[in-house]
Each structure stands twice: as C-alpha cells, then as structure tokens.
N, C-alpha and C positions, 0 to 999 in steps of 0.2 A: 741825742736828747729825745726824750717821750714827751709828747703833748698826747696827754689825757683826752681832750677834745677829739682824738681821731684814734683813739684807742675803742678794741672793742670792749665789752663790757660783760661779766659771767655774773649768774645767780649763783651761789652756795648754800643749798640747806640742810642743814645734819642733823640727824636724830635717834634717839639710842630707841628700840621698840622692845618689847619685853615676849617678843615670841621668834623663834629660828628662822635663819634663812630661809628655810626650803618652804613654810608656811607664805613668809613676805615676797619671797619668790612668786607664789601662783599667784596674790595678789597682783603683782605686778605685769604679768602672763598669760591668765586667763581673761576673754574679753569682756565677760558676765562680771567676773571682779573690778577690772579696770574701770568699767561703765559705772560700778556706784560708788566709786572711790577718785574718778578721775570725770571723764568724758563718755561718751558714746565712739565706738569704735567697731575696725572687724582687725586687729590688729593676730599676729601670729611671730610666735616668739621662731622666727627663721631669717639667717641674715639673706638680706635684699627683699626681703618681703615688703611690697608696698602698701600702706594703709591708712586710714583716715581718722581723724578725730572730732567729732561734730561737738563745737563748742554750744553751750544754752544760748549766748550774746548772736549765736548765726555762723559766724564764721567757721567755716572747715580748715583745717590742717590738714597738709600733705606731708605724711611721714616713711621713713623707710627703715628699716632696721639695721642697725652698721656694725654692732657684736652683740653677743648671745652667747655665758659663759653661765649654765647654771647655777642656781644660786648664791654667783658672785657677782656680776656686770650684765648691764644690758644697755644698748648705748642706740640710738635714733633721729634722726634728723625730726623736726619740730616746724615746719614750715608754712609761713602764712603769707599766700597771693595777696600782694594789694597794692590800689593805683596810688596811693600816698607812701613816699619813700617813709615814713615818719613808722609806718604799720606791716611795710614789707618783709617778713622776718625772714629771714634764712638764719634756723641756731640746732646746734646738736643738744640732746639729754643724756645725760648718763647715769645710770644709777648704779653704787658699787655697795656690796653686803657685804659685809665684814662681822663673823661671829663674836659673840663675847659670852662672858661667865651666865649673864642675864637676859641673853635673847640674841640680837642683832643692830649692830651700828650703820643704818644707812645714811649716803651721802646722795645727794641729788644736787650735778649740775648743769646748768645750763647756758651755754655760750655761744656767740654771736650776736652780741646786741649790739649796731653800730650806737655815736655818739647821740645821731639824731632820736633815736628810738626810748628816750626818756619815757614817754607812757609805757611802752611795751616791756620794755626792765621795770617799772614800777610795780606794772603789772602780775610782774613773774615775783617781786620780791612779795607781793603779798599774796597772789592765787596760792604760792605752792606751798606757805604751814597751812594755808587753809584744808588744800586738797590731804598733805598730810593728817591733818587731824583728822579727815574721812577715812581714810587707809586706815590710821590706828582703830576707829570706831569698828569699822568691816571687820579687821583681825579678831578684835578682844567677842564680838560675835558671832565669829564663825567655826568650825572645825580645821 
C-alpha cells in the first residue's frame, strides 16, 4: 500500500519553446545565460562538476552535475543545507530537449521533495514557469 504522506514528491514543468535545441541548450549551459535566466552560478556543463547557485532570497545551493548529453538531457543535483528538516532539500533536476517541427519541447523535473517540505515543493511549483518565462524572454533576444 502507498501512503502519500511518505511519499516523495517531483515537480513537472513542460514547455514547447519555439527555437532548437542547440540554442536552448546554451541557455541552459552557459553560466552568463543561466545567471539571467535562472540564478547566479559558476556552473560547467562536465559530469561531477561541482557548483553553486546563489539564490536573491540568500540561500546557496550545492549542486553537482550527474548527465550531460548535448542538446538532449542535463540532469543535477539541487541541494539546500538547512537546520529545519521542513527546508533541507536534497532533490535532482533534470531537463530533457526533445526537437519538434516548431523549435523544441522541454521538460524540467525535479525530485526529491520529501512530505514534510510542502513550502519547498510549493516553491518549486511556482519559481520554475516563472524562471521559464525568463528563459523564453533570454532566447526570443538573443542570437
């Protein structure tokens, strides 16, 4: 039997973007891109690369990089120290490109949220159309 209550919990966000992988790719890759599309980072698209993400709210994330499949998959651990079990995150990201007739279908997700961590999944279900809508904004004015 599954109890929900001790289950962990993944975000899923999908979105069709109207430019090719290999564009959405360096968005995703390059750490000047990432920074105005996402966070402050010195992030490098190499697995076991370790790296950080300075949130605006303060908190840093310790992240590592666990695949790295150009302009298909790039997959990371997302991890937040903290003395409240409620904010302690240990979760992977993944984001998969998948081409289409009109650009690119990305899926970003992200899992390990235990039950206790209701803000931090809340969190994640609303930060990450936001950050997308930054991503799409970046693309449609960049090269």
């Amino acid at each position: 039997m599954n109890d929900s209550a001790t289950e962990n919990r993944t975000v899923v966000v999908e979105r069709q973007i109207s430019h090719p992988p290999e564009k959405l790719w360096r968005a995703l890759t390059q750490p000047h891109l990432i920074e105005e599309w996402l966070m402050k980072n010195d992030f490098k698209p190499a697995v076991g690369h370790r790296f950080n993400i300075s949130a605006d709210w303060g908190g840093v994330l310790d992240c590592e990089v666990l695949a790295v499949e150009p302009n298909k998959t790039l997959s990371y651990t997302w991890n937040l120290a903290h003395q409240d079990p409620a904010f302690d995150l240990r979760s992977v990201v993944t984001f998969t490109l998948t081409p289409t007739p009109t650009g690119t279908h990305l899926r970003m997700e992200q899992s390990g949220f235990r039950p206790e961590q209701r803000r931090a999944y809340g969190g994640a279900k609303m930060g990450w159309p936001q950050f997308f809508e930054k991503l799409e904004q970046l693309l449609d004015r960049t090269d």
